[in-house]
C-alpha positions as CSV (number, residue, x, y, z in Angstrom):
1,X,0.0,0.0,0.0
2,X,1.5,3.2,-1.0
3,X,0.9,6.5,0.2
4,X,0.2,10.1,-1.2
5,X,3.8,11.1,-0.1
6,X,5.0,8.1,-1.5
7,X,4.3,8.9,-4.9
8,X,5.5,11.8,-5.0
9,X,8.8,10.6,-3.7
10,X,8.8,8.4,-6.6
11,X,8.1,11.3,-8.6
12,X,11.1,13.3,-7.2
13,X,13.4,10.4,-7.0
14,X,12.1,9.9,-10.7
15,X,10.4,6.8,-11.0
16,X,7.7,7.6,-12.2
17,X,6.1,10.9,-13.7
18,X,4.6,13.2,-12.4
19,X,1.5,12.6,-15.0
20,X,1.5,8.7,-13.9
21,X,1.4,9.8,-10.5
22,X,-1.4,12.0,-10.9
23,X,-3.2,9.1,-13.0
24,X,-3.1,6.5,-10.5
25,X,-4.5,8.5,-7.7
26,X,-7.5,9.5,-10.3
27,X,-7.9,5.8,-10.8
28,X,-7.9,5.3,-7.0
29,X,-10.3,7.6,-6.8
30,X,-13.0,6.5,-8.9
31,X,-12.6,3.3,-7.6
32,X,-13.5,4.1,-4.1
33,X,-16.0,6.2,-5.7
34,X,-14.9,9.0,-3.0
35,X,-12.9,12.0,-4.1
36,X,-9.2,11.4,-1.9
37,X,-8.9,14.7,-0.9
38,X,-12.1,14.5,1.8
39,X,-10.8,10.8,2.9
40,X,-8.2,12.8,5.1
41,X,-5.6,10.5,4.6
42,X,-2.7,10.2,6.7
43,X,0.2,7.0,7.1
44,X,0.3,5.3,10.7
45,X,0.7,2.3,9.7
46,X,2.2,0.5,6.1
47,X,2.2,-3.1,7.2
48,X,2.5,-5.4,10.4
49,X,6.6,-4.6,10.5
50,X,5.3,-1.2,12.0
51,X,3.6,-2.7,15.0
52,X,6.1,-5.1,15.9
53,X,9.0,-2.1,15.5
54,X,6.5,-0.1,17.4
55,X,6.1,-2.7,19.9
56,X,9.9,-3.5,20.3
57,X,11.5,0.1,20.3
58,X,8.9,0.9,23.5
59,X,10.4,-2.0,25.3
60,X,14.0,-0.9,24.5
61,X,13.1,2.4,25.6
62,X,11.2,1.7,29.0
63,X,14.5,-0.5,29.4
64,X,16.8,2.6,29.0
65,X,14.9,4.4,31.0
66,X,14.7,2.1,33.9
67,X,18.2,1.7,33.3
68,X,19.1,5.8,33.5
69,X,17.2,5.7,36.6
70,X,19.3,3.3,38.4
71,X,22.1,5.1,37.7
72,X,20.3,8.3,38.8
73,X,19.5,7.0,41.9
74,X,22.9,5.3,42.6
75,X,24.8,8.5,41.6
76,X,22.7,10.7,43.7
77,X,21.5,12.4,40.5
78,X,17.7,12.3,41.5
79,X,15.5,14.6,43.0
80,X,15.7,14.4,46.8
81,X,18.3,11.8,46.1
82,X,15.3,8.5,45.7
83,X,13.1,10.5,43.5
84,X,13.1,10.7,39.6
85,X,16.4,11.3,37.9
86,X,16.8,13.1,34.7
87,X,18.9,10.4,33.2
88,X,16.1,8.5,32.9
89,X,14.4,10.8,30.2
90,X,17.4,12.0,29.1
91,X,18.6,8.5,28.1
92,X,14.9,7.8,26.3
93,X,15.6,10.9,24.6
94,X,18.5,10.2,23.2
95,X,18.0,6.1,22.4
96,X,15.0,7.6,20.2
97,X,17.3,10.2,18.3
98,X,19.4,6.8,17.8
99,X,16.4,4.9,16.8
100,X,14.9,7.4,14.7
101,X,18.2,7.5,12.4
102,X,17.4,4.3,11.2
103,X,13.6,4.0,11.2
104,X,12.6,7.2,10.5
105,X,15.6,8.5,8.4
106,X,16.6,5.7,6.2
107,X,13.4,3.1,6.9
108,X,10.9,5.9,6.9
109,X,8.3,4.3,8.8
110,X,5.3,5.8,10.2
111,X,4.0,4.6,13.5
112,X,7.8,3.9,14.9
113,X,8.4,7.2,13.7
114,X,5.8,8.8,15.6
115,X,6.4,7.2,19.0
116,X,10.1,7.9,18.7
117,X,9.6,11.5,18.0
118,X,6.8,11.4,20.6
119,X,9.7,9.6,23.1
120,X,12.0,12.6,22.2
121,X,10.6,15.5,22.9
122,X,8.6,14.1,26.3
123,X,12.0,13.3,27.4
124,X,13.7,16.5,26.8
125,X,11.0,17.7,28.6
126,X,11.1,15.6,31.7
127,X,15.3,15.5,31.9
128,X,14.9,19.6,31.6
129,X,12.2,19.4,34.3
130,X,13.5,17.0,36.4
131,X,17.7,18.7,36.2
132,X,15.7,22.0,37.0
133,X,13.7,20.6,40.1
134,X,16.5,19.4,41.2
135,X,19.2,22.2,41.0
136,X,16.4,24.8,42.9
137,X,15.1,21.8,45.1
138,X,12.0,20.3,45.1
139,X,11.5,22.0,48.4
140,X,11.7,25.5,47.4
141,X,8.9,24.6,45.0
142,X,5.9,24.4,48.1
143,X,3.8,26.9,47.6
144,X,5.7,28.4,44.7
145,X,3.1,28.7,41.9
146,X,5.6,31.5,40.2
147,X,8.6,29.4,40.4
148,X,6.8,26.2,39.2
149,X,5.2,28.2,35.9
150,X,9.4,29.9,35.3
151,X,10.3,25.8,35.4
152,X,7.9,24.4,33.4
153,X,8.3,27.4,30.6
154,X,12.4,26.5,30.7
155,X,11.3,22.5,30.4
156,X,8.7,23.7,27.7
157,X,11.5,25.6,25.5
158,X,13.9,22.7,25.8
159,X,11.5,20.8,24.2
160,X,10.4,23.4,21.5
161,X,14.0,23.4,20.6
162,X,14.1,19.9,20.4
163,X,11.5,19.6,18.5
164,X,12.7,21.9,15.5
165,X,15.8,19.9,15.6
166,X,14.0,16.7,15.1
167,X,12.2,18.8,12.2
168,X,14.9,19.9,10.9
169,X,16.7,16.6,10.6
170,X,13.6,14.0,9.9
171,X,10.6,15.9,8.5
172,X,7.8,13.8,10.6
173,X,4.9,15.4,10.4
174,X,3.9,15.3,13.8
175,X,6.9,17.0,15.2
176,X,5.1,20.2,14.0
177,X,2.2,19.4,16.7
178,X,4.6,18.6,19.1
179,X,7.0,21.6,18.5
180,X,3.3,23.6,18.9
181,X,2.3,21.9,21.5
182,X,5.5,22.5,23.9
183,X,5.4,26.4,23.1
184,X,1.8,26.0,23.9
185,X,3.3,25.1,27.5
186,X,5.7,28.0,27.1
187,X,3.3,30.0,26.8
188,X,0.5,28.6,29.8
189,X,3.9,28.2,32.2
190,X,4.9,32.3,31.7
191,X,1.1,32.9,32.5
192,X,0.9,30.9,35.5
193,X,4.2,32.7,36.7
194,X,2.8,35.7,36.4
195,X,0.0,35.0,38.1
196,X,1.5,33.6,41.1
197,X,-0.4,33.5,44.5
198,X,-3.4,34.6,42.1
199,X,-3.6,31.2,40.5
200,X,-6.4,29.9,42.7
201,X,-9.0,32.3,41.3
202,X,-8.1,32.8,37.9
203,X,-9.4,29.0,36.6
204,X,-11.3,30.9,33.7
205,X,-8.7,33.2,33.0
206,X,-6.1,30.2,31.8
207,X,-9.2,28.5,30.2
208,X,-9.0,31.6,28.1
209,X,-5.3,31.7,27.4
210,X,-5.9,28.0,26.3
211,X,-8.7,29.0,23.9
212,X,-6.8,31.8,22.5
213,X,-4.0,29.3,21.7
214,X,-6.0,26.8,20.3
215,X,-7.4,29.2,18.0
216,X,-4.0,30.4,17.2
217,X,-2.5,26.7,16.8
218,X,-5.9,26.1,14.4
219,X,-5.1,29.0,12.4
220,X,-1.3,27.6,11.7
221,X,-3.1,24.7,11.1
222,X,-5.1,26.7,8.0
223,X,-2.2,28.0,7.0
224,X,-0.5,24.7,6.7
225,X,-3.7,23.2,4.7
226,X,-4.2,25.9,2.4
227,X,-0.5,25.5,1.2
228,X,-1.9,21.8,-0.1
229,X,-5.5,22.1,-0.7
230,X,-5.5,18.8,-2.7
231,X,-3.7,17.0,0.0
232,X,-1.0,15.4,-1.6
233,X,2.1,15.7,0.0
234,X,3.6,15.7,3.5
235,X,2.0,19.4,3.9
236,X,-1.4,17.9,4.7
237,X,-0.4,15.6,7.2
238,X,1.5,18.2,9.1
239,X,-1.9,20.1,9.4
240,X,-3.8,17.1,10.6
241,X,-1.9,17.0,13.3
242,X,-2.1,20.3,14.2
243,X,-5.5,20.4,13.9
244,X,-5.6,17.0,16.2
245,X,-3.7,19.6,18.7
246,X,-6.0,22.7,18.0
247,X,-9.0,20.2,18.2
248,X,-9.3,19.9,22.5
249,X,-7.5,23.6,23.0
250,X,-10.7,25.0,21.5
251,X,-13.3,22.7,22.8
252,X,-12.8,21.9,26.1
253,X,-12.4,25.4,27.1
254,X,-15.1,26.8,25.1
255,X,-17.6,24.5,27.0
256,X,-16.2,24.7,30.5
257,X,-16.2,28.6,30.1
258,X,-19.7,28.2,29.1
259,X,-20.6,26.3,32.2
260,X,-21.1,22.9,30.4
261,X,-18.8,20.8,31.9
262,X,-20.2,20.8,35.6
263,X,-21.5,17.1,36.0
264,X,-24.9,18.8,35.3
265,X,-26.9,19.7,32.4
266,X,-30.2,21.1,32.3
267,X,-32.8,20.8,29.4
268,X,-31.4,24.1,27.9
269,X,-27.8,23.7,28.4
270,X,-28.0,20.3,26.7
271,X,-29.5,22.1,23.2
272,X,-26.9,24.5,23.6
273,X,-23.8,21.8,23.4
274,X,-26.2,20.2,20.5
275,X,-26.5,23.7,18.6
276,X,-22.7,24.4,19.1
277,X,-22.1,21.0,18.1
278,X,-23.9,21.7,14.8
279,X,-21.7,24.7,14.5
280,X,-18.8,22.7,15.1
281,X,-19.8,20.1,12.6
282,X,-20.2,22.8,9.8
283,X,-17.0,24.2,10.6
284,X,-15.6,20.7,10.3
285,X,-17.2,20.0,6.9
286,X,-16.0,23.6,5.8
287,X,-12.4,22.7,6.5
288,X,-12.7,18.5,5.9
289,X,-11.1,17.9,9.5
290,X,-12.9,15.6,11.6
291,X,-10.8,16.0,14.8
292,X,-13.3,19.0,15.8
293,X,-16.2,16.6,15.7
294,X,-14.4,13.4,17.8
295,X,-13.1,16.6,20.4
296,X,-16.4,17.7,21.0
297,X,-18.1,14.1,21.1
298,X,-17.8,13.2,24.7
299,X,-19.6,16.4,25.7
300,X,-22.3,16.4,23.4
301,X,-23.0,12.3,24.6
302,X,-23.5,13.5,28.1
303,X,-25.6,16.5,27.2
304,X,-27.9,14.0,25.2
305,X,-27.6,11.2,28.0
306,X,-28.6,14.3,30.6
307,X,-31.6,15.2,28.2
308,X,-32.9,11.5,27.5
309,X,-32.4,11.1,31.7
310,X,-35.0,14.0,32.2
311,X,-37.4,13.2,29.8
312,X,-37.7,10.2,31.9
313,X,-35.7,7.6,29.6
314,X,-33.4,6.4,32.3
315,X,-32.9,3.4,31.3
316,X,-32.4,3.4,28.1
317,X,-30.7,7.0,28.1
318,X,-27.4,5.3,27.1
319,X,-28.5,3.2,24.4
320,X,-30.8,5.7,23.0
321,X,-27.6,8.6,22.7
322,X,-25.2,6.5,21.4
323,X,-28.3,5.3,18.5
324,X,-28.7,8.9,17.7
325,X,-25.0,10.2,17.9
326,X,-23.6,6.9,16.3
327,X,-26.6,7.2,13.2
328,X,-25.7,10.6,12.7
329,X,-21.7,10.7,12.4
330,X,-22.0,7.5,9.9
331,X,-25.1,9.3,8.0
332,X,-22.5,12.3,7.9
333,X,-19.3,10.1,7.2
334,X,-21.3,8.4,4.4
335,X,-22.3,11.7,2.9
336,X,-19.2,13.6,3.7
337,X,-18.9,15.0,0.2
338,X,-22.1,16.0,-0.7
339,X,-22.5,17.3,2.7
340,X,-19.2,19.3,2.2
341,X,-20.5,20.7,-1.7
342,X,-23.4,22.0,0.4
343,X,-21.3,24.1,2.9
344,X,-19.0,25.4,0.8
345,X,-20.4,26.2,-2.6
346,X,-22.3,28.5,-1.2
347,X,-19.1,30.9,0.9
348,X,-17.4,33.8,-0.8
349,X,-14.9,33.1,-3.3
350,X,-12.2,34.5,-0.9
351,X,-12.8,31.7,1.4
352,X,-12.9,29.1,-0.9
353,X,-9.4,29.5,-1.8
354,X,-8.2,28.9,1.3
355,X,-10.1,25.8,2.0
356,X,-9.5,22.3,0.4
357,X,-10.6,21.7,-3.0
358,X,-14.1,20.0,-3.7
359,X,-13.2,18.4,-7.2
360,X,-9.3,17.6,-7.5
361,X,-9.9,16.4,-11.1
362,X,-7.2,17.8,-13.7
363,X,-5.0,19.0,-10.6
364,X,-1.6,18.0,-10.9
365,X,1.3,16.4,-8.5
366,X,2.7,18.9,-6.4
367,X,6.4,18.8,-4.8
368,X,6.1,16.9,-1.9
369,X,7.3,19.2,1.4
């Protein structure tokens, strides 16, 4: 099974043509009688050798970091001399770097090469947190809310660091994500310093922050996707996983602000997750993203579990939600396309050209990234 990225590797490394390339995924498409741009394709997996690669390098690397632990511990190099060590991340850090400069530089595979970029940057950011926490002491940390938000920026710009090196050197898509996702850390540990003994009250506050860099990390996101509307190179893949990121930074906020995400929903609260979840669907379509819908999902299935429990259905509440939320995502999945036509013929030209293409016919092969 070859992938979109794979062809046009085969068209760099000239294999094949551009033209051929461009001719096989029209054949592809009409076979699956589905248009490949809204199938939002990305590789995880390209056979059983990923799994069992997968499988194996997390064993290796719980190993090495049992290992740096030890040696943590028996050098004294821990926190409050029995607690966790940075070598222990530090030396999963850098067995993944190893790892990766076989299986995801010269190997190229996808699911090893996610977990080991996954492996990195966590550990740079443990071993920066851990070496931090342990120079200051973990004592000075009590009560410290500034001191704790100054560590876990530091920890959260080792990481970003790391994670443009990784970039940089192996091109994985998801590093992206991850490189956004540690500034996104950055950015809430700086707050929280600055807030300080204020922390307690100022729940909704960071909530904010959180949905201001969601929308911020969506947006990137945008920018990514509008650079490959057709979705056929590495480009679009990087924006999935940013919008898998943006996804829960927009969501969770927006209904918690809201007051939806007390344990309790009344009558009226549970149409208003139902009408925003409408709004998020339409947004989804708009965009051909799908990660907005599965973020949102486990709030409006208690808003409609809550509703079906007060109209007296208690027991059958569960069963009944997950009939009507599980009809209605495979009615939509079925009819993605002709549900997306009807969203976005209709915008402003402007707009359009950001989003991804409805009909890729007579597009051609674009560079891959």
């Amino acid at each position: 099974m070859y992938s979109n990225n794979d062809l046009d590797e085969a068209v760099a490394a000239g294999a094949i043509s551009a033209d051929s390339a461009t001719a096989l995924r029209a054949f592809t498409e009409r076979q699956r009688s589905t248009p490949a741009v809204d199938e939002e394709q990305f590789r995880l997996i390209t056979g059983f050798n990923d799994i069992f690669v997968s499988v194996a390098a997390v064993i290796l690397l719980v190993a090495v970091g049992w290992i740096g632990q030890w040696l943590g511990n028996s050098l004294g190099l821990a926190i409050e001399g029995e607690g966790p060590s940075f070598l222990a991340p530090a030396a999963v850090a850098a067995t993944a770097w190893g790892l990766a400069l076989f299986f995801t530089a010269k190997r190229r595979m996808a699911l090893p090469s996610i977990l080991l970029l996954l492996a990195f940057v966590g550990g740079l950011f443990a071993a920066a947190a851990f070496a931090l926490v342990m120079a200051i002491g973990a004592t000075t940390l009590e009560n410290n809310e500034a001191l704790g938000g100054i560590l876990a920026a530091a920890a959260a710009a080792v990481a970003t660091a790391g994670a443009w090196l990784h970039w940089k050197r192996f091109r994985v898509p998801i590093t992206v994500a991850a490189g956004a996702a540690a500034v996104a850390a950055l950015a809430v540990g700086l707050l929280v310093a600055a807030l300080g003994d204020r922390l307690d009250n100022a729940e909704n506050a960071i909530l904010g922050f959180v949905l201001l860099l969601g929308i911020a990390t969506f947006l990137f996101a945008m920018w990514w996707d509008s650079s490959d509307r057709a979705r056929i190179t590495r480009r679009a893949d990087v924006a999935f996983w940013l919008h898998l990121l943006a996804a829960p930074m927009i969501v969770h906020p927006v209904f918690t602000l809201l007051g939806l995400n007390d344990g309790n929903a009344t009558i009226l609260e549970g149409l208003v997750v139902i009408l925003l979840y409408v709004a998020i669907g339409i947004t989804a379509l708009a965009i051909d993203r799908r990660a907005l819908l599965v973020s949102a999902l486990a709030y409006v299935l208690f808003a409609l579990n809550r509703m079906f429990e007060q109209f007296g259905a208690v027991e059958l509440n569960v069963a009944l939600t997950a009939l009507v939320i599980g009809s209605a995502l495979l009615l939509l999945s079925a009819f993605w396309h002709q549900a997306r036509q009807a969203v976005v013929r209709p915008l402003p030209e402007g707009l359009r050209a950001r989003l991804p293409v409805i009909d890729r016919a007579g597009l051609v092969s674009q560079p891959a990234a």
